[in-house]
VOGU-3710 file (C-alpha; in Angstrom, 3 decimals, decimal comma):
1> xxxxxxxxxx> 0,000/0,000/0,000  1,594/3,259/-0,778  -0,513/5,927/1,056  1,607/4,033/3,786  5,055/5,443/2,497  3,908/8,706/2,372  4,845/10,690/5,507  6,030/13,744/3,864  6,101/15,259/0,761  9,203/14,425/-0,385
11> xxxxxxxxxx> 8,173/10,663/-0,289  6,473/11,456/-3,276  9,324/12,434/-5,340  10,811/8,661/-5,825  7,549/7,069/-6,821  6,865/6,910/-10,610  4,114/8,496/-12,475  2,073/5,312/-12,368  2,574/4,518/-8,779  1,280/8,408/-8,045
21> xxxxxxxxxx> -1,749/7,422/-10,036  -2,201/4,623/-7,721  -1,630/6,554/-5,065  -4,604/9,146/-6,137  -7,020/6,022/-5,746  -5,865/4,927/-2,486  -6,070/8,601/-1,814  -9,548/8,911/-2,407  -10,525/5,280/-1,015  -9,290/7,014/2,243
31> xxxxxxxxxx> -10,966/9,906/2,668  -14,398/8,205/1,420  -14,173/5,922/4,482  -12,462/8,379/6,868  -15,881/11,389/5,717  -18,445/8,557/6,193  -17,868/8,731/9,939  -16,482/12,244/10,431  -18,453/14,011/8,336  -16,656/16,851/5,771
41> xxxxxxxxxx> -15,878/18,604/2,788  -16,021/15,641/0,549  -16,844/16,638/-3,056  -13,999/19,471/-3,402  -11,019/17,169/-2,069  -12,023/13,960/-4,648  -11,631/16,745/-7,319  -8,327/17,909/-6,032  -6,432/14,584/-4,983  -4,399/14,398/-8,717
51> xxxxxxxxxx> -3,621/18,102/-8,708  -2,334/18,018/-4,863  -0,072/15,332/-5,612  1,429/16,574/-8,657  1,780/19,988/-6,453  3,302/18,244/-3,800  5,615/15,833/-6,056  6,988/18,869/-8,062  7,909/21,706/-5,261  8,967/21,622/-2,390
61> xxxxxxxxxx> 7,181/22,365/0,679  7,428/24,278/2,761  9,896/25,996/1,109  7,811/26,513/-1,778  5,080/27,929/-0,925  1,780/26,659/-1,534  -1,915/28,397/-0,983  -4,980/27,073/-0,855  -7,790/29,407/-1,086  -10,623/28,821/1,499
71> xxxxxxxxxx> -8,742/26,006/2,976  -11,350/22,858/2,854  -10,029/21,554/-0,158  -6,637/20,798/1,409  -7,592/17,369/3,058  -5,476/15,703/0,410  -2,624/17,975/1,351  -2,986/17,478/5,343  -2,503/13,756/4,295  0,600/14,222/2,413
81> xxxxxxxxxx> 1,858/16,527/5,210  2,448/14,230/7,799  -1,469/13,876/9,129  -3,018/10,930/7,787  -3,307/9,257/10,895  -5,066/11,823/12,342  -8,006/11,710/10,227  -10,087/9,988/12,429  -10,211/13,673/14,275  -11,208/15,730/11,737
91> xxxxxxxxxx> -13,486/18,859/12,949  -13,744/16,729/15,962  -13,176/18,709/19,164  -9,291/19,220/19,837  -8,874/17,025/16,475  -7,908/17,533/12,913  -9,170/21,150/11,527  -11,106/21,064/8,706  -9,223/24,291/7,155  -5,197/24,979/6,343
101> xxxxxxxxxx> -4,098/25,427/10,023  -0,832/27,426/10,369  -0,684/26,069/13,608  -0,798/22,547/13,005  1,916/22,052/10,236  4,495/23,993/8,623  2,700/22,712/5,107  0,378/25,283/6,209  1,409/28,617/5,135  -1,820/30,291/4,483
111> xxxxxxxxxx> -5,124/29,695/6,544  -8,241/31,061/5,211  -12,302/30,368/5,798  -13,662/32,747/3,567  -12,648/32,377/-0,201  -10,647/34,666/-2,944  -7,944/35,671/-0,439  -5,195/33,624/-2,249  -4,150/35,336/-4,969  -3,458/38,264/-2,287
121> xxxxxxxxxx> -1,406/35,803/-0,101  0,697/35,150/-3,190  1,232/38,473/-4,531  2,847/39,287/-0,581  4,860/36,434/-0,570  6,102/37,007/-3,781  7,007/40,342/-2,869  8,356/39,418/0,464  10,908/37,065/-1,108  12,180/39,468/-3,282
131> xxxxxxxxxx> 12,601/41,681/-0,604  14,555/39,095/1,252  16,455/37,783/-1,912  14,685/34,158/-1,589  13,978/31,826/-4,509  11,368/30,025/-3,603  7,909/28,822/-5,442  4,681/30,692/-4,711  1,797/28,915/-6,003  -1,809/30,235/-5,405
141> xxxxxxxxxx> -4,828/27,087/-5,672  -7,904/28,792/-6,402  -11,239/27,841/-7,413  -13,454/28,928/-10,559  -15,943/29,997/-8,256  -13,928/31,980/-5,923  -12,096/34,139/-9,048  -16,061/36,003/-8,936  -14,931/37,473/-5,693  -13,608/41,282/-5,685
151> xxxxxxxxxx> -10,392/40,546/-3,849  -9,427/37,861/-6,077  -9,960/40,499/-9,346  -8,212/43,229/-7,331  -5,041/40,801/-6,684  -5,350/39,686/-10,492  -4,956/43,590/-11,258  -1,728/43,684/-9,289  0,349/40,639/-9,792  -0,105/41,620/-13,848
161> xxxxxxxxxx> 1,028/44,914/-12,938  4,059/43,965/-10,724  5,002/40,804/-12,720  6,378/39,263/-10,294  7,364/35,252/-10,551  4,318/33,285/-9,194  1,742/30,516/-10,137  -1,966/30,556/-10,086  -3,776/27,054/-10,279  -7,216/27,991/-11,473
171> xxxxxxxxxx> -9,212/25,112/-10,050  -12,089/24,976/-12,658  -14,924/22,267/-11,348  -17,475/24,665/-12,456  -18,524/25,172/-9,017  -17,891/26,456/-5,518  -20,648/25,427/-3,357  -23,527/25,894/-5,707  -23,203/26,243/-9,470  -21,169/28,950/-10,506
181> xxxxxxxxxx> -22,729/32,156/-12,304  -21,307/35,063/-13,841  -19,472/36,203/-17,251  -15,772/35,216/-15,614  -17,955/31,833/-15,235  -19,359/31,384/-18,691  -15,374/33,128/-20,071  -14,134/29,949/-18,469  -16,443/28,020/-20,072  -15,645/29,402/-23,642
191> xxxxxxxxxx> -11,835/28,000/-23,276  -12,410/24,835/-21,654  -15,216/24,080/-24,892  -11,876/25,284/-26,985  -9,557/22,181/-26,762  -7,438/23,243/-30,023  -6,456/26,572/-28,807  -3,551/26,094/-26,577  -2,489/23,732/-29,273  -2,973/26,127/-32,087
201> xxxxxxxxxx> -1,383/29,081/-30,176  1,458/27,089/-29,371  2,418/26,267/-33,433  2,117/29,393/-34,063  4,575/30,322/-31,821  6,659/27,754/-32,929  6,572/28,658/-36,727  7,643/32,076/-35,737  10,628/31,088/-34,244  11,714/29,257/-37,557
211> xxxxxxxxxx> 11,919/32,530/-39,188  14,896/33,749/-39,395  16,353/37,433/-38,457  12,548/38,104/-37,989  13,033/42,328/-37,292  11,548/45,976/-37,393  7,779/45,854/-39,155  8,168/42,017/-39,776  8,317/41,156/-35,927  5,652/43,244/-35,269
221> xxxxxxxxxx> 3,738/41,875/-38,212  4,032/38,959/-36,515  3,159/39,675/-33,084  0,145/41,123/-34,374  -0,318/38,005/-36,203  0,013/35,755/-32,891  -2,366/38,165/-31,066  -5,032/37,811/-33,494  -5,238/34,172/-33,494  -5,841/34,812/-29,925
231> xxxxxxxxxx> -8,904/36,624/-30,399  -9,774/34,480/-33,614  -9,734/30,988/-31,448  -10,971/32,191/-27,910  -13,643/34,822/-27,140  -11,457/37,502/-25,069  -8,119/36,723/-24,176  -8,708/37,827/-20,559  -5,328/37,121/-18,206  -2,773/37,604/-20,726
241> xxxxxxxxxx> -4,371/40,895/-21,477  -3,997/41,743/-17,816  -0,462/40,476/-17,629  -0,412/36,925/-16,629  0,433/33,799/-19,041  -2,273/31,756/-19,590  -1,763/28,052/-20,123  -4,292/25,494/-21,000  -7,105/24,059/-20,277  -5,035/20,832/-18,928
251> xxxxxxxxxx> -6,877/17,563/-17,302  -6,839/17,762/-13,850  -7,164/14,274/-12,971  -3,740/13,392/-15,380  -0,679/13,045/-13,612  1,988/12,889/-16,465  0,331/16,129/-18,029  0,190/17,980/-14,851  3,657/17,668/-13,808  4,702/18,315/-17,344
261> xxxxxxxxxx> 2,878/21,374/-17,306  3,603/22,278/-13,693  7,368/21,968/-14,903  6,410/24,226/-18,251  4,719/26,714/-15,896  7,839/27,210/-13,657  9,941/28,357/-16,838  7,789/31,118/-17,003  9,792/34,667/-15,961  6,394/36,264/-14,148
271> xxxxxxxxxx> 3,434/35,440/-13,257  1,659/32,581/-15,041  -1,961/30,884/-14,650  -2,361/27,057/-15,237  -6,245/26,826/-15,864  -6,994/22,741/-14,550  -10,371/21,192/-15,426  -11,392/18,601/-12,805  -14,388/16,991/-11,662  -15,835/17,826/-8,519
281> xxxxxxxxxx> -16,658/14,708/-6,060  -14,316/12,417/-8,620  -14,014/8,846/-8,397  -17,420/8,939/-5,937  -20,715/8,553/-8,082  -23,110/9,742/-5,161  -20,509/12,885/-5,538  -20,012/13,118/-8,655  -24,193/13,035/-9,870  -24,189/15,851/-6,568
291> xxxxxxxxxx> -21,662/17,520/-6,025  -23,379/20,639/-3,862  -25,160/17,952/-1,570  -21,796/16,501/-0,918  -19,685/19,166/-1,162  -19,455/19,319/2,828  -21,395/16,380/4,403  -22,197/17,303/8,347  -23,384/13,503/9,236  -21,831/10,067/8,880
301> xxxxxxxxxx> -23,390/8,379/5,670  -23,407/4,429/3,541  -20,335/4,187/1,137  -22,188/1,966/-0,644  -25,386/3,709/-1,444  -24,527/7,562/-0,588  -26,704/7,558/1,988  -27,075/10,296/4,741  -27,504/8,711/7,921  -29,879/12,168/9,137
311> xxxxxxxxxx> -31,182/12,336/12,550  -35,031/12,933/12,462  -36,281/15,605/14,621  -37,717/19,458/14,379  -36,507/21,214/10,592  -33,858/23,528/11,111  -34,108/27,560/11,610  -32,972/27,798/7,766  -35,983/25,573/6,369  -38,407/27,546/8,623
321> xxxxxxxxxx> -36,676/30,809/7,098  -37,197/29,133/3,264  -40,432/28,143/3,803  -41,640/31,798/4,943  -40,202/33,941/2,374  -42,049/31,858/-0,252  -45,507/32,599/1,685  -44,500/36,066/1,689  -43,513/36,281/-1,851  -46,760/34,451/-2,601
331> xxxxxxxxxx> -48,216/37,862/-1,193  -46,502/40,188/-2,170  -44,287/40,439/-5,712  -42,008/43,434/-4,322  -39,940/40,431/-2,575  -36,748/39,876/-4,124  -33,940/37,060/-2,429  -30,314/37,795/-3,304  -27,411/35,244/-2,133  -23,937/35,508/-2,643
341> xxxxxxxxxx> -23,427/31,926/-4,022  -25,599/29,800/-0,999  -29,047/29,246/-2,511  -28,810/25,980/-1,116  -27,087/26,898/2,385  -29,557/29,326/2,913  -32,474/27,458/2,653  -33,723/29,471/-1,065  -33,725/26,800/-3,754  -37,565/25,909/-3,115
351> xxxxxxxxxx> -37,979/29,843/-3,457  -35,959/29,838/-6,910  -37,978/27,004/-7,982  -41,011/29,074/-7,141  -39,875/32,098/-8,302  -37,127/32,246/-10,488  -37,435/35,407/-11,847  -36,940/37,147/-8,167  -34,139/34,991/-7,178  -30,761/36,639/-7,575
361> xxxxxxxxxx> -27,447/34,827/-6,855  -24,552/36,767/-7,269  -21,791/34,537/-7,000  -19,260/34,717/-4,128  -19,026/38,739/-4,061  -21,019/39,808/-1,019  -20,050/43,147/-1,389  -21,604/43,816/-4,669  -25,051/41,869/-3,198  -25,501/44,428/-0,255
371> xxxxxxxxxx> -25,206/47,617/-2,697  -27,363/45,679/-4,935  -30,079/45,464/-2,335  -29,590/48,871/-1,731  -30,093/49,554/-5,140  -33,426/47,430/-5,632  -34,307/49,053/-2,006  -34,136/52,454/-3,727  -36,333/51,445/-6,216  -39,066/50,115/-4,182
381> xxxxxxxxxx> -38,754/46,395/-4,211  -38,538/44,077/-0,827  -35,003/42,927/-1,142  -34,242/39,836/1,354  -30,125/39,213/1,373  -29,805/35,855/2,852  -26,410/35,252/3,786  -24,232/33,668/6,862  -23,054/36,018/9,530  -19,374/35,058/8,937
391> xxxxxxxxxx> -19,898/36,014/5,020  -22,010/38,745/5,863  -18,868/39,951/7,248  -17,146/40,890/3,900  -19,948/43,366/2,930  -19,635/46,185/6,455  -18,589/48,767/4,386  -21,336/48,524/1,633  -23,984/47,889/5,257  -22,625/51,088/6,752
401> xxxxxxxxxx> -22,934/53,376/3,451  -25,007/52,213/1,028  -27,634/50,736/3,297  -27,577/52,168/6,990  -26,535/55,830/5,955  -29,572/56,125/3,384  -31,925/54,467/5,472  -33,043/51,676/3,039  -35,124/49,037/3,691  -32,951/46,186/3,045
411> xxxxxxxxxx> -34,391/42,691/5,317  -30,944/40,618/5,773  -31,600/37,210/6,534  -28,392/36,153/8,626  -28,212/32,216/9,248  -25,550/30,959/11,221  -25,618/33,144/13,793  -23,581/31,583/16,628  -21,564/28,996/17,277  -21,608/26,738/13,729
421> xxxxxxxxxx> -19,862/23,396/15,402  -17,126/21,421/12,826  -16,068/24,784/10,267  -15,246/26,229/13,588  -13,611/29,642/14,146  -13,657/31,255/10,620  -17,436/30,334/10,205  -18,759/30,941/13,280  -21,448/34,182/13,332  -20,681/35,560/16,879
431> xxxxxxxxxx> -19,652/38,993/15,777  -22,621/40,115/13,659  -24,246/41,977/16,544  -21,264/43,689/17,701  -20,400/45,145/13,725  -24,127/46,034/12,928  -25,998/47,304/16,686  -23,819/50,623/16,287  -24,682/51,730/13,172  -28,034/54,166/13,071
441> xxxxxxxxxx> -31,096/53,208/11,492  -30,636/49,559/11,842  -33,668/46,740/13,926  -31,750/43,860/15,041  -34,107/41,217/16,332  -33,822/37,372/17,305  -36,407/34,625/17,518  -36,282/32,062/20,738  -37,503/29,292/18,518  -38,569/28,508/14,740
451> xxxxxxxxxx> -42,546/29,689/15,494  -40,802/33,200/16,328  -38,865/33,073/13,277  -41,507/33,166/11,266  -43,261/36,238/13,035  -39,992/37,826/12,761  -40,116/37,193/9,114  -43,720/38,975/9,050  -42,694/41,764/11,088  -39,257/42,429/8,923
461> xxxxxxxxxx> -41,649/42,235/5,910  -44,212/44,832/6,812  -41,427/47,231/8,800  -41,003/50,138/5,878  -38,411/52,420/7,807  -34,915/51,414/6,984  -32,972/48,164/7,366  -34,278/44,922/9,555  -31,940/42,339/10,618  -33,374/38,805/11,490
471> xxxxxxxxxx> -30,503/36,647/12,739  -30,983/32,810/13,324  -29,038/30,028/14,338  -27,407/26,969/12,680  -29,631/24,311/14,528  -32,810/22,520/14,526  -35,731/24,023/15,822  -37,389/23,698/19,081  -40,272/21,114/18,005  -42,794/24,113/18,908
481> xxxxxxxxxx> -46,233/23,833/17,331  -46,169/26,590/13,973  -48,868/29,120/13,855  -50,904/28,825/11,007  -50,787/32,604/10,659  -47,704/35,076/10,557  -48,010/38,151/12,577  -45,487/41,001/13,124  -43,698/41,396/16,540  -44,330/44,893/18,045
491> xxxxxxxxxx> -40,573/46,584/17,208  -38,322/46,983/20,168  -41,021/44,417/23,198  -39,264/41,543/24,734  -41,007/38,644/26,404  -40,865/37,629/29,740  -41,508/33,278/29,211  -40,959/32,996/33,181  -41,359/34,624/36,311  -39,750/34,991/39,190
501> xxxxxxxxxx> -38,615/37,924/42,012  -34,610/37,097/42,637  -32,947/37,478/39,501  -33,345/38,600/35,736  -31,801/37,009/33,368  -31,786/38,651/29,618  -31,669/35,940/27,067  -30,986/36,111/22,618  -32,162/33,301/20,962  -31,370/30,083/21,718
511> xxxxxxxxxx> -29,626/31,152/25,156  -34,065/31,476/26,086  -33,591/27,198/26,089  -30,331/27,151/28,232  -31,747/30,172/30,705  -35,287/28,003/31,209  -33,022/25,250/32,101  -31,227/27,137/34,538  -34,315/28,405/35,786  -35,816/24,618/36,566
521> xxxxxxxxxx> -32,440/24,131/38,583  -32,692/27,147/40,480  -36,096/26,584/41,108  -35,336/23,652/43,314  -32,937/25,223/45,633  -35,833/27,469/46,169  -34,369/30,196/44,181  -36,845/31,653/41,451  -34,945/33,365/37,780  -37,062/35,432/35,471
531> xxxxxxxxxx> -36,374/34,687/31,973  -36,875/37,426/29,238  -36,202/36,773/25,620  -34,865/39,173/24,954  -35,764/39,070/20,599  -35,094/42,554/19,854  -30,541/43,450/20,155  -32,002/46,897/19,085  -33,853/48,479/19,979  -33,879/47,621/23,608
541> xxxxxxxxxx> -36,868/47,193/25,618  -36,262/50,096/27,142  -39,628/50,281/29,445  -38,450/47,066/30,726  -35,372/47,562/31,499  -35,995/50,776/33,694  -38,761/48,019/35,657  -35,750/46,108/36,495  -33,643/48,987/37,386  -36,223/50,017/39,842
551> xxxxxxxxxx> -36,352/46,022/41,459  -32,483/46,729/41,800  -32,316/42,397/41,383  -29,061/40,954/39,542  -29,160/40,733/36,575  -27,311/38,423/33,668  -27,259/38,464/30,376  -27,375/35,838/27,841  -25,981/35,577/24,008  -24,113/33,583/21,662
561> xxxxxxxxxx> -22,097/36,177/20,441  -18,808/38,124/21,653  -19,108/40,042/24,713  -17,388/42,949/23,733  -19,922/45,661/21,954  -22,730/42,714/21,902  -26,007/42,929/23,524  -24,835/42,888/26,874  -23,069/46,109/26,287  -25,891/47,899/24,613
571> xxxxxxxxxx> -27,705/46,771/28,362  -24,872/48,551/30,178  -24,891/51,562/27,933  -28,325/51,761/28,399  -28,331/52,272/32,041  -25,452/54,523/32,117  -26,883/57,484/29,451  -29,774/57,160/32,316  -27,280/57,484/35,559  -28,669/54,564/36,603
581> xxxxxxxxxx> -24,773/52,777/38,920  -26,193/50,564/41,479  -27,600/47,319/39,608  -25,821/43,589/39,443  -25,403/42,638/36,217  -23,131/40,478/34,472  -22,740/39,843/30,906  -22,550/35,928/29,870  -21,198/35,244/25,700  -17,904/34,419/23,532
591> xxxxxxxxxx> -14,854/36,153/25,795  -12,174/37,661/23,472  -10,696/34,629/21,857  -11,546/32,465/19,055  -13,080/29,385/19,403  -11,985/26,226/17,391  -13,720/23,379/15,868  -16,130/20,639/17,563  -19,976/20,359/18,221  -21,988/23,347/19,069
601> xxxxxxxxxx> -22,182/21,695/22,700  -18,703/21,751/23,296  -18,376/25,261/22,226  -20,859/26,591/24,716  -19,364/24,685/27,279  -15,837/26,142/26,071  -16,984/29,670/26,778  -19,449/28,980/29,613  -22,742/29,334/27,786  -24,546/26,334/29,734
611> xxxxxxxxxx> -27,381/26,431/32,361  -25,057/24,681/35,220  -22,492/27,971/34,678  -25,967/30,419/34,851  -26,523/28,417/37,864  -22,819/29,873/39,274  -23,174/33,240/38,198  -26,663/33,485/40,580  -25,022/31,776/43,083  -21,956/34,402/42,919
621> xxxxxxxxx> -24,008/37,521/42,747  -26,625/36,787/45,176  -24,741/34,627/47,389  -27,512/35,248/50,608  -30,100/33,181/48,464  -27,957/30,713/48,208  -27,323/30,139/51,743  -30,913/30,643/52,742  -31,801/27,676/50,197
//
C-alpha cells in the first residue's frame, strides 16, 4: 500500500508516475471511508487529490510555498503533510481542523475560511521574497468559483502589474458550493469548450521562431499576427491581457500532463496561470451526480449507497426561514432574495424554484449583493439578502454606506448566527451583533424558537423604515407547534416566558432554552430566575429595562455572540446614558478569543454558555439566596 510510504512530501518524489496514479485512488478510497464517519468537505477534495499530488511531487514544501484558497479543499494535502493518521479527528473537538491550520503544520502557510484571499497571499509572498532575496515557489490554488470574488480580481490587477514570478492554479470544477454564475464563469467556459487553442497558439509560436532574423515591421507583423489568433480561437483573451500567461485548459485528474505542465509553468519569468479542469466529487458517483449535496457532508453516511444517515427531529431555523419567504412572496411580488453563491445553504432553492425570476445569486461577491439590495431598495422592491453572519462579514462597508446611511429598507436574513460546530472559528457568526448594533437606522431582532422566526419574518416584511436584521441560528428548531398565521412582533417588546422575584436574566435566541433550564435548577434550591427573551438586540426594551432597574435584582445576560460591543453592552450603555450605577449585572457570551472546531455543545461549554455555569453566576451575585436555600 503506498498511502503508507507517504509521511512527507518528499516521499512522493521517488515514486513513478504510475505509482502516483495509484496513489490518487488509495487517496480517495481514504478519505471516502475516513468522511463517512467524520463528516466533511467531501466533493472538493475527490476533485483535487491528482492536482495536490502533482503539487506536492513537483515543489517543495514548505519551502515553496503553496496556498490554498478557502482552505477545505486541502484534506489531500494534510494527508501528504504528515497527518493521515489523524483523520479519524477531523473537525472533531481538539482534532484535525477542517481548514489549512498554520498552527498545526508547517505545510500550512496560508489559513483562510472565507474564499478569494489567495491570490493576495501570493502576490505578498512574492514580494516578500524578493525583498529578502529568496527563490522560492509561490503557487496560489484557487477555485473557478472563488475568481467572482472582488479581492481575487483586485489581486489579479496587481500581480499583472508587478510581474512578479508566481503561479496561479485555477481550479475549474465549475462550481464552488452551488453552481457557478457570472461572465468570468461562462469566459471559463468558452476555453475549456476550446480544446485546439492552446495547441494552435502554441504552433504558431513555434513557426515564428523558424523565421529567421525576424526584425523591425516584420516582428511586429508577426506579433500582431500571434495576437489575433488569440482573439480568432478564444472569445477575449482575458489574463494575458492583464499580464499573466495563460496556459491550458489541462486535465486535472492526469498526472503525467500535470507535472509536465507544472514543470512548463515554472519556466515562465512572471506570473503565469495554469487553468486545470477537474471533476468535482471524482471517483465517488453519489458525488459526482451531486456535487453541492456533498460538497461538505455534516453527518456520517453508507459508502455503498450515498446515503445520509440524518437524525429525524424538528426542521432547522434555515428551512423555517425558506419556507416563509415563499408565503411572503406568494403575497406580495415586491420580494426579491439575493445570495452571494448559498441558494442551497440558505435554505432558497424551493424559493428559486417558485420564483425564479426574483431569485438573484450573485456569485461569491457579497459586497456587490448588499449595494445591490440597496439599489433594488431604492427602487421600491422588498429585497431579502440571505447570507451567513461570517460572510455577511465581507460586505460592512457597503452595510454602513449604502444601506444604513440612506436608510433603506434592506431585510438581511443572517443564518448561522452563533456557534456553527465542525467549520469552527472562521465560520462561526458571533460577531454580527457587535459590527451592525452601532450603526443608526438599523432593527436587530432574534427569535427564541422557529414559530418566532416566522413572526420575525412577518414583522421584517411589513417594517417600511430602513434596514431589519433577522438573525438565526445553525440548529434545529425547538419542536414548537407553527402558527398557522404570521403576525409582526411589536418593534423593540421583549417577552418575559418565566417569572420569578430574585434574579433577571436577559436571554438572545437560543440562550431562552439554556436560561429556562437554569431556571428549573434554580427553582429547586428554592431560588426563582425570570427569563426574558430578549428578541429585539435593538432596539432595547427600554420600558423594561428601567422596571428592572427600579427592582435593583441581579441581573445576567445571555448571548451567543462576543461580549465585547454585543447585547450585553448595549444593556450597560443603556443604564449609564440614564445614571442609573447601582444594579448587578453580568454579561454571559464568547470572551475575546476564538473558538476552534467541535460540536456546538462543546463550544458553549468552552466559553461557559450552559445552564449549570448560569446556575454559578446566581449563586456568585446573590450569594444570601444561596445560603438561605
Amino acid at each position: 500500500m503506498l498511502l503508507k510510504q507517504i509521511n512527507q512530501p518528499s516521499d512522493l518524489k521517488r515514486l513513478s508516475n504510475d505509482e502516483l496514479e495509484a496513489l490518487s485512488e488509495e487517496i480517495r478510497h481514504f478519505l471516502i471511508q475516513k468522511l463517512s464517519v467524520t463528516g466533511g468537505h467531501l466533493a472538493p477534495n475527490l476533485g483535487v487529490v491528482e492536482l495536490t499530488i502533482a503539487l506536492h511531487a513537483f515543489l517543495d514544501s514548505p519551502r515553496d510555498k503553496i496556498i490554498f484558497d478557502v482552505g477545505h479543499q486541502a484534506y489531500v494535502h494534510k494527508i501528504l503533510t504528515g497527518r493521515r493518521d489523524q483523520f479519524d479527528t477531523l473537525r472533531q473537538y481538539k482534532g484535525l481542523c477542517g481548514f489549512v491550520k498554520r498552527s498545526e503544520s508547517e505545510h500550512d502557510v496560508w489559513e483562510a475560511g472565507h474564499s478569494s484571499t489567495s491570490l493576495s497571499a501570493a502576490m505578498g509572498m512574492a514580494m516578500a521574497r524578493d525583498l529578502k532575496g529568496e527563490n522560492n515557489r509561490v503557487v496560489a490554488v484557487i477555485g473557478d468559483g472563488a475568481m467572482t470574488g472582488g479581492m481575487a480580481l483586485e489581486a489579479i490587477n496587481h500581480i499583472g502589474h508587478e510581474k512578479k514570478k508566481l503561479m496561479i492554479i485555477l481550479n475549474d470544477n465549475e462550481m464552488s458550493i452551488a453552481p457557478n454564475v457570472g461572465a468570468l464563469h461562462n469566459y471559463l467556459n468558452k476555453i475549456r469548450s476550446d480544446r485546439y487553442y492552446q495547441r494552435a497558439k502554441d504552433d504558431i509560436e513555434a513557426l515564428l521562431k523558424k523565421i529567421p532574423g525576424v526584425g523591425g515591421k516584420l516582428a511586429k507583423t508577426a506579433e500582431r499576427v500571434k495576437d489575433s489568433l488569440k482573439y480568432l480561437l478564444v472569445s477575449g483573451v482575458w489574463f494575458e491581457e492583464l499580464g499573466i500567461n495563460y496556459i491550458g485548459p489541462v486535465d486535472g485528474h492526469n498526472i503525467p500532463l500535470l507535472m509536465e505542465t507544472l514543470k512548463g509553468a515554472d519556466k515562465v519569468n512572471g506570473p503565469v496561470l495554469v487553468h486545470v479542469v477537474t471533476v468535482k466529487g471524482k471517483g465517488y458517483k453519489p458525488a459526482e451526480a451531486d456535487s453541492h449535496k456533498w460538497h461538505g457532508v455534516s453527518q456520517p453516511y453508507k459508502i455503498e449507497s450515498g446515503q445520509v444517515l440524518k437524525s429525524v427531529g424538528p426542521p432547522v431555523y434555515t428551512d423555517i426561514f425558506g419556507q416563509a419567504i415563499i408565503e411572503l412572496a406568494e403575497e406580495d411580488s415586491r420580494i426579491v432574495a439575493v445570495t452571494p453563491a448559498m441558494p442551497g445553504g440558505s435554505g432558497l432553492l424551493k424559493f428559486a424554484d417558485r420564483f425564479p425570476d426574483r431569485m438573484i445569486d450573485v456569485g461569491i461577491a457579497e459586497q456587490h449583493a448588499a449595494t445591490l439590495c440597496a439599489a433594488l431598495a431604492s427602487e421600491g422592491m422588498k429585497p431579502v439578502f440571505a447570507v451567513y453572519s461570517t460572510f455577511m462579514q465581507r460586505a460592512y462597508d457597503q452595510i454602513v454606506h449604502d444601506i444604513c446611511r440612506t436608510k433603506l429598507n434592506v431585510f438581511f436574513a443572517i443564518d448561522r448566527a452563533g456557534f456553527v460546530g465542525a467549520d469552527g472559528e472562521t465560520h462561526h457568526g458571533v460577531f454580527d451583533i457587535a459590527f451592525m448594533r452601532h450603526l443608526p437606522n438599523i432593527v436587530i431582532m432574534m427569535p427564541k424558537d422557529e414559530n418566532e422566526l416566522q413572526h420575525m419574518m412577518k414583522t421584517a416584511h411589513l417594517y417600511d423604515d430602513g434596514p431589519i436584521a433577522v438573525r438565526y441560528p445553525r440548529i434545529a428548531g425547538t419542536g414548537i407547534q407553527m402558527d398557522e398565521q404570521m403576525h409582526p412582533i411589536p418593534i423593540g417588546s421583549w417577552e418575559i416566558v418565566r417569572e420569578g422575584n430574585h434574579a433577571t436574566v436577559l436571554a438572545v435566541g437560543p440562550m431562552v432554552q439554556v436560561a429556562e433550564e437554569a431556571a428549573n435548577m434554580l427553582m429547586k434550591e428554592g431560588i426563582y430566575l425570570r427569563v426574558v427573551n430578549a428578541r429585539f438586540i435593538k432596539p432595547l426594551d427600554e420600558q423594561m429595562l428601567m422596571m428592572f432597574a427600579k427592582e435593583n435584582k441581579p441581573i445576567i445576560t445571555m448571548e451567543e455572540a462576543c461580549v465585547m460591543g454585543g447585547f450585553g453592552s448595549a444593556v450597560h450603555e443603556f443604564y449609564s446614558a440614564n445614571n442609573i450605577f447601582n444594579l448587578q449585572i453580568k454579561n454571559m457570551g464568547v470572551p475575546d478569543c476564538f473558538v476552534e472546531h467541535g460540536s456546538i455543545k462543546e463550544q458553549r461549554k468552552e466559553v461557559g454558555l450552559t445552564a449549570e455555569q448560569l446556575v454559578a453566576n446566581i449563586h456568585a451575585m446573590a450569594p444570601r439566596l444561596s445560603q438561605r436555600a
